[in-house]
N, C-alpha and C positions, 0 to 999 in steps of 0.2 A: 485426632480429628478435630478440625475446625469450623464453625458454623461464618460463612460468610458475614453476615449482617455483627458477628461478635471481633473481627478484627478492627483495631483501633489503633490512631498514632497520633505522636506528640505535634508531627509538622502537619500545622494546619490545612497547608494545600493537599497535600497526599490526602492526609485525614477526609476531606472534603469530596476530593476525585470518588474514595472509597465508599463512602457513605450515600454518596447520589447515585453510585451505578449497584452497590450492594447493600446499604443499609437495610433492606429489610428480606435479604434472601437467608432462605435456610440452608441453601446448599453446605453439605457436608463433603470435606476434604482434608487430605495430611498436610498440613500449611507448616511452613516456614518465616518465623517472621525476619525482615531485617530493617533496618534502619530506611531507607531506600524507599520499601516496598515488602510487598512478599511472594512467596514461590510454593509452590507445589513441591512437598516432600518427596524424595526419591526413595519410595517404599519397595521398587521391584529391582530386577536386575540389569534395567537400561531408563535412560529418561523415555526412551519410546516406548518401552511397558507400562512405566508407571501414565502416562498420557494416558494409553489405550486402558488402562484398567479403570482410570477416573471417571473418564467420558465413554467406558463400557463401550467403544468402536466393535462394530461388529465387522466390518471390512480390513482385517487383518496386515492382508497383504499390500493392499492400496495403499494402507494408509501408511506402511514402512516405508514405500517408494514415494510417494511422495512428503514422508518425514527427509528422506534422506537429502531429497532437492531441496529443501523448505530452509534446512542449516547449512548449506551449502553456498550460502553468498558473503560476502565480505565484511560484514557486521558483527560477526561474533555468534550468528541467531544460537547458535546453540548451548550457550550459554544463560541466553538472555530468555529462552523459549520456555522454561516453568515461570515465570516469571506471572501474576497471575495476570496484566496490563500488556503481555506483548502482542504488539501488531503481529507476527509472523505467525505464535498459538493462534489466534483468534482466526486470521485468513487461512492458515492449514486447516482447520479444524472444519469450517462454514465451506471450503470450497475443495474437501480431498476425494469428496467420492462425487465427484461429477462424473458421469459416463452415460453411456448410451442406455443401462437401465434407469438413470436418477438424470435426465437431463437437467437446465436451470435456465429458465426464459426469462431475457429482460430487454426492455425497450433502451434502446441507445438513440439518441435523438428522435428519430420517427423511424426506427424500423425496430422492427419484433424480431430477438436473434435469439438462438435455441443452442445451447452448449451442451457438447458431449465427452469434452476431454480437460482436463486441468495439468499446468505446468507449475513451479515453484521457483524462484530466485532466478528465470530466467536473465540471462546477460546479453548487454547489448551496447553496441560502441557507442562511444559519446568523443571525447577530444583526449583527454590522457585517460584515464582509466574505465573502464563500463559499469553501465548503471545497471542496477540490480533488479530488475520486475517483480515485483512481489509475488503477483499472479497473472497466468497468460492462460486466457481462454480458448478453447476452438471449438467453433459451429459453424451453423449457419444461418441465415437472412433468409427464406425460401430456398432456392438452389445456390446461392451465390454463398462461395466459402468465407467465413468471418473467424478476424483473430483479437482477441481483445486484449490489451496491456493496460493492468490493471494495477494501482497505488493503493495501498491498504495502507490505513491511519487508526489507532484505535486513542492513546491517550497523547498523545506526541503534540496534537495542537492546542492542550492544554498546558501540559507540562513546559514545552519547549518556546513558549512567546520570546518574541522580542522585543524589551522594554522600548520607549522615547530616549531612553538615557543612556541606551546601551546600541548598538551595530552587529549585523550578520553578515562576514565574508563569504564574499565570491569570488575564486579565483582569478585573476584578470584574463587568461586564456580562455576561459567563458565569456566573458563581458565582450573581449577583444572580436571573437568572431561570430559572436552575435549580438551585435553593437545594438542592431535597430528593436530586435525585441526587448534587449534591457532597457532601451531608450524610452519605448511603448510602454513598459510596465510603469517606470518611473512617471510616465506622465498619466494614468489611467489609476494605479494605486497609490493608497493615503502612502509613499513613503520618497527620499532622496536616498543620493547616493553621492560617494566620494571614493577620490582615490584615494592610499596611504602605501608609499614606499618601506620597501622593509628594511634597514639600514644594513643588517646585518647579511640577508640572501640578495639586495640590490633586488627585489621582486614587488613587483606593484602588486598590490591587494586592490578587489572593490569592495565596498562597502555597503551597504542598505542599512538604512535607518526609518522608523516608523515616524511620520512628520506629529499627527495628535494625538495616537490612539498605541497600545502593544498591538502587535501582531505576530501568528505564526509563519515569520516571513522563512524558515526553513524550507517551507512546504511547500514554495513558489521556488526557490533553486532550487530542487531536487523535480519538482513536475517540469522545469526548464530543461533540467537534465535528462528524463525521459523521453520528451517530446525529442530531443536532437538524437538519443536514442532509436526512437522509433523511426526517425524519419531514412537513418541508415538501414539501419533493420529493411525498411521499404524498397531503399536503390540497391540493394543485395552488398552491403558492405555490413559483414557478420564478424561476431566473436566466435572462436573456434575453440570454446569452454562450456559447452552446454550438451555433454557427451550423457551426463545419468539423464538427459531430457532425449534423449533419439529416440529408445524406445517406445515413448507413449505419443512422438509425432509419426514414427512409423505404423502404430496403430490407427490413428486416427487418420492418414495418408491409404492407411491400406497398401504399402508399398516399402521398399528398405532398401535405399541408396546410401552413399558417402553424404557426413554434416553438410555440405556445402550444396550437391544435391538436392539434399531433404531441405532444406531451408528456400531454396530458391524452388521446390515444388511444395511446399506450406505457403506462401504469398504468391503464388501466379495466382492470377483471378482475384485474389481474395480481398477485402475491402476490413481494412487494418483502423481498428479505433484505437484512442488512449482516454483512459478515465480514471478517477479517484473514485474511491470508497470511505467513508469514516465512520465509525462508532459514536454514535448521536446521543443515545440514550444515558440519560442522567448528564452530560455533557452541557447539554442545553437548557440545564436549570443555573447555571452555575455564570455568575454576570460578570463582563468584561469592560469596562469603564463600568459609565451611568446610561446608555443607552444601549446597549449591545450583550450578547451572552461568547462565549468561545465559541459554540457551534455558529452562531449566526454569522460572526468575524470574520468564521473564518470559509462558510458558504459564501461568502459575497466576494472576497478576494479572490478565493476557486473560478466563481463565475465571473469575471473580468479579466484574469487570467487564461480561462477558457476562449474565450473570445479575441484576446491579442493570439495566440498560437494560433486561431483557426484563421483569423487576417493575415498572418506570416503565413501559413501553409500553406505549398504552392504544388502537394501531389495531390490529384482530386483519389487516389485509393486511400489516403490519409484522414481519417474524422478527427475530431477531436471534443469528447462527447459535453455538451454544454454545462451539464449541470451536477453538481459532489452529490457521487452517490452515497446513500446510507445503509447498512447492517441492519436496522429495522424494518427497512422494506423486505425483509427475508420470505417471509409468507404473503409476498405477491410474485417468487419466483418460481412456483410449482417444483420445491426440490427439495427431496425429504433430508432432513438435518437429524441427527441422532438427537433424543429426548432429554439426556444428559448434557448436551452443549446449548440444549435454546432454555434449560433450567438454569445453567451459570451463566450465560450473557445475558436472558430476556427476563429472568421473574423475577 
């Protein structure tokens, strides 16, 4: 057993992440160190035991089925999911027992929406391959049915910046046919862009580059990717890969049709957000130039971003919620968290 606040490491940055979100917690666990990072031992006889035994899960069942969806996207999650820093633990974990006992209220622009169901790694078209939802909500707005697609980020816009000196590709099949939004971004964020032929596939790449400042410019193609995501999702052009998710739409439907069915009776009526989520705390001590921190960097690129998709979106059942939500706000969402996971994320 490991005491949080005693794990330590030679790379300074890691070292740094570790020390501002756990330096001084006591929490005790079977740790694993690696070069990397580190992981949560596999003391049981599945990584989904040893999870539920850490964090003492009392919702057994739930939390299996939605374990199952949670590794079940194109990322590897299952591998990556003891991990003690993964976005996919931290959003399974914070958002697997939403239900109609433990709803989770939260304000999305100006309306008050009440969640009673949770999805994981849902799939949704984009242009070659589908993007991955971290998490998908479903409530309600008063009577009006609400679906929320949700970007969970926990260390990834620290970790993953991109320098002044270095470029983050985008495939040109993105750029190509959504010319005007990348156009928009380039003109509204600190950063350029170029082409580069690739000599060997004859394939043009784009490019982004930060003009002053690093930034987590990942995290704007992949919300770009969403957004084109959701907006199919909305004209009923679906991925037919979201079979361990029927069940808990059928429940929260109250009904049980064919995927194609149930998906096109999940969005009639329904008034469809997209938003991000980040892990803030300890984050937001940690400085990015001379005037800025990660967190702040990378809330104000969020919100300018937010605002070019919401100028491009042209279905009014489509939001696009304005501002990066945060994981600290937890205890303004009336939604009881197991006492073991607000001791390893919050104290």
């Amino acid at each position: 057993m490991m005491r949080l606040k005693d794990i330590k490491f030679s790379d300074e940055k890691i070292n740094r992440f570790y020390k501002e979100i756990w330096g001084t917690s006591n929490f005790e666990a079977p740790i694993v160190m690696k070069k990397s990072g580190s992981e949560f031992k596999i003391q049981e006889d599945t990584i989904e035991d040893t999870i539920m035994n850490i964090f003492n899960i009392k919702d057994k069942t739930q939390f299996l089925l939605k374990f199952a969806q949670a590794i079940s996207g194109d990322g590897k999650e299952e591998c990556k999911i003891l991990n003690l820093r993964s976005s996919s633990l931290l959003s399974l974990l914070i958002f697997y027992n939403v239900s109609k006992d433990n709803p989770l209220t939260l304000q999305l622009n100006d309306e008050i929406c009440t969640f009673e169901y949770s999805l994981f790694e849902f799939k949704n078209k984009v242009i070659r391959r589908p993007s991955n939802m971290d998490v998908v909500l479903l409530g309600k707005s008063g009577k009006k049915k609400v679906i929320l697609f949700l970007e969970s980020k926990f260390g990834e816009y620290y970790f993953d910046v991109t320098n002044v000196d270095t470029s983050y590709f985008v495939p040109f099949s993105y750029y190509k046919q959504y010319h005007s939004l990348y156009t928009n971004i380039e003109k509204e964020l600190d950063i350029k862009s170029d082409f580069q032929e690739k000599q060997r596939k004859k394939s043009k790449i784009f490019e982004i580059y930060p003009i002053k400042n690093a930034h987590y410019i990942g995290g704007i193609k992949q919300m770009v990717s969403h957004y084109i995501g959701v907006q199919n999702f909305a004209s009923g052009d679906y991925v037919t890969a979201n079979n361990s998710r029927l069940d808990t739409i059928s429940s929260y439907l109250q009904t049980s049709f064919s995927e194609k069915q149930l998906f096109d009776e999940l969005r009639d009526n329904a008034e469809i957000y997209l938003a991000e989520i980040v892990f803030d705390k300890g984050i937001k001590n940690i400085k990015l130039g001379e005037n800025s921190n990660y967190y702040k960097d990378y809330e104000e690129l969020h919100k300018a971003l937010a605002k070019i998709l919401a100028s491009e979106n042209k279905n009014p059942k489509v939001h696009i919620v304005r501002n990066l939500m945060k994981y600290s706000d937890y205890n303004k969402w009336n939604h009881k968290i197991e006492d073991k996971i607000l001791q390893f994320y919050f104290e």
